[in-house]
C-alpha positions as CSV (number, residue, x, y, z in Angstrom):
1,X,-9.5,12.3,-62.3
2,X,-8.6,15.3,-64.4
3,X,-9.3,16.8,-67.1
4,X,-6.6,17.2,-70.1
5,X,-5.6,21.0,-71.2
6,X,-5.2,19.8,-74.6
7,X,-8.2,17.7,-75.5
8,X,-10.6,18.7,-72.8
9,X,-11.5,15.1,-71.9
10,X,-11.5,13.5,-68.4
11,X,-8.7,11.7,-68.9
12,X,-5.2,12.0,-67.7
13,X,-2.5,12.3,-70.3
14,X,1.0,11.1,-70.1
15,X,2.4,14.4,-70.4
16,X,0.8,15.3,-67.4
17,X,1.8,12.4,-65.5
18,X,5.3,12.7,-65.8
19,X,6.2,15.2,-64.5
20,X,4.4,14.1,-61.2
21,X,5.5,11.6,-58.6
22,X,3.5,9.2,-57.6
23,X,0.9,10.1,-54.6
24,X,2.4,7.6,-52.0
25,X,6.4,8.6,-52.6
26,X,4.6,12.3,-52.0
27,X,2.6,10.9,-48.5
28,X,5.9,9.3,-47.6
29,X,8.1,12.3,-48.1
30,X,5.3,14.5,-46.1
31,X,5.1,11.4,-43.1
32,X,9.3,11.9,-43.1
33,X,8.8,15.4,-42.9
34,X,6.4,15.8,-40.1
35,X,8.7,12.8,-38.4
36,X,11.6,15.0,-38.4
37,X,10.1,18.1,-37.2
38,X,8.1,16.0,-34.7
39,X,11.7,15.0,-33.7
40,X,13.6,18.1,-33.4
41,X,10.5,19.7,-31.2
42,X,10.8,16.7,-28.5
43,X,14.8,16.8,-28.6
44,X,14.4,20.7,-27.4
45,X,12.0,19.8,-25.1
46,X,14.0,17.3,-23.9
47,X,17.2,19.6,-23.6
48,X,15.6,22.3,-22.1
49,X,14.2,20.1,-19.6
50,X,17.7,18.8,-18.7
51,X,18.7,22.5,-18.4
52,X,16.3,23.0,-16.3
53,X,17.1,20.4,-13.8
54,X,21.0,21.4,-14.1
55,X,19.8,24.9,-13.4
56,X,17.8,23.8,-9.9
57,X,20.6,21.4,-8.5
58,X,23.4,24.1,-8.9
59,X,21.1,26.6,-7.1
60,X,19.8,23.7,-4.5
61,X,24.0,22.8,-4.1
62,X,24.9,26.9,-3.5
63,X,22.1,27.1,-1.1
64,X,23.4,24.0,1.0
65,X,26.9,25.4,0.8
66,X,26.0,29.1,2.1
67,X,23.4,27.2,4.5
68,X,26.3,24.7,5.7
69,X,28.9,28.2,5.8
70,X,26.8,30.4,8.1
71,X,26.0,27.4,10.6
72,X,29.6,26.7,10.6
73,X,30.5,30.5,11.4
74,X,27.4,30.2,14.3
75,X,28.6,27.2,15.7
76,X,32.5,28.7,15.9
77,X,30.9,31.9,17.9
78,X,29.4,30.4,20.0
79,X,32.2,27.5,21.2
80,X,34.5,30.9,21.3
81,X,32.2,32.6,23.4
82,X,31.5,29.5,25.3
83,X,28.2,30.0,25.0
84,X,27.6,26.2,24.8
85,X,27.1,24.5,27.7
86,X,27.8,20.7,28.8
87,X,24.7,18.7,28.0
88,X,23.2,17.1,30.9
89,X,22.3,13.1,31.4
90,X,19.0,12.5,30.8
91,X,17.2,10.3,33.3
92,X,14.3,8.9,32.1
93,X,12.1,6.9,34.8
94,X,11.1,3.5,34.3
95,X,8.3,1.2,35.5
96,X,9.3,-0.9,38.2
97,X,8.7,-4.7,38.1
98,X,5.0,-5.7,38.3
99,X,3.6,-8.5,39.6
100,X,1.7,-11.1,37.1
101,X,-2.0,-10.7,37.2
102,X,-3.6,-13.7,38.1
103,X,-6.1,-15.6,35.7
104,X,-9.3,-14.8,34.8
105,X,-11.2,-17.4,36.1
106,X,-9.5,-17.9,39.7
107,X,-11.4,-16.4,42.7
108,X,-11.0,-13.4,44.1
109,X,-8.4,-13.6,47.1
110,X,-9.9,-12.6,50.5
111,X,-7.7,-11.3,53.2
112,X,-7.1,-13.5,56.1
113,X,-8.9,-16.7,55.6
114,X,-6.9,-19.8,55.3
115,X,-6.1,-20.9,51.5
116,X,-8.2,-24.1,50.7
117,X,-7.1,-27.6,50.9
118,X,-6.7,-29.2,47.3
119,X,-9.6,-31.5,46.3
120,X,-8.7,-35.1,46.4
121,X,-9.9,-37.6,43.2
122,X,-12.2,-40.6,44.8
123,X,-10.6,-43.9,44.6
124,X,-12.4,-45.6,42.1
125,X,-12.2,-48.0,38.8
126,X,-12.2,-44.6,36.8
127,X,-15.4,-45.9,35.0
128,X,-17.8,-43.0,34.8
């Protein structure tokens, strides 16, 4: 509350009121404000940024040209020169065939006995 010029009192006056906009049209006009400016800063940001990026990839796409230029001019040299010989075959050695390893639980084969003879079932009723 304030206090009138004219009468001294805390009270507020029409005179003084209306001339003055109400407090949430000003809080809305400052909120709009600071949103604008808010969005201006970003939108630079966001340009510069981009130049940024436009900036690299032309530099990056030069590079790769002169890069791609002097290999070319390399290259040419050295076929004139014949510099560059025939590539040879490569042999590469491979395993030969292996034989299959034989399971774990069969015996152990020992060198010049005679295999054994299969073991017959007993004739039976097949009860126990």
């Amino acid at each position: 509350m304030r206090y009138c010029e004219s009468c001294g009192t805390g009270h507020e006056c029409e005179a003084e009121t209306a001339g003055r906009p109400d407090p949430s049209v000003e809080i809305a006009r400052i909120n709009a404000d600071r949103d604008v400016a808010v969005a201006k800063l970003q939108a630079r940001q966001a340009r510069e940024e981009l130049e940024t990026v436009e900036a690299v990839a032309e530099v990056e796409a030069v590079a790769e040209v002169e890069s791609a230029a002097v290999e070319a001019e390399v290259i040419g040299a050295a076929i004139e020169a014949g510099a560059v010989p025939e590539p040879e075959p490569v042999v590469i050695d491979a395993p030969g065939p292996s034989e299959p390893e034989p399971p774990a639980d069969a015996p152990p084969d020992a060198e010049g006995s005679p295999a054994p003879a299969p073991k017959h079932k007993a004739a039976g009723l097949g009860m126990w």
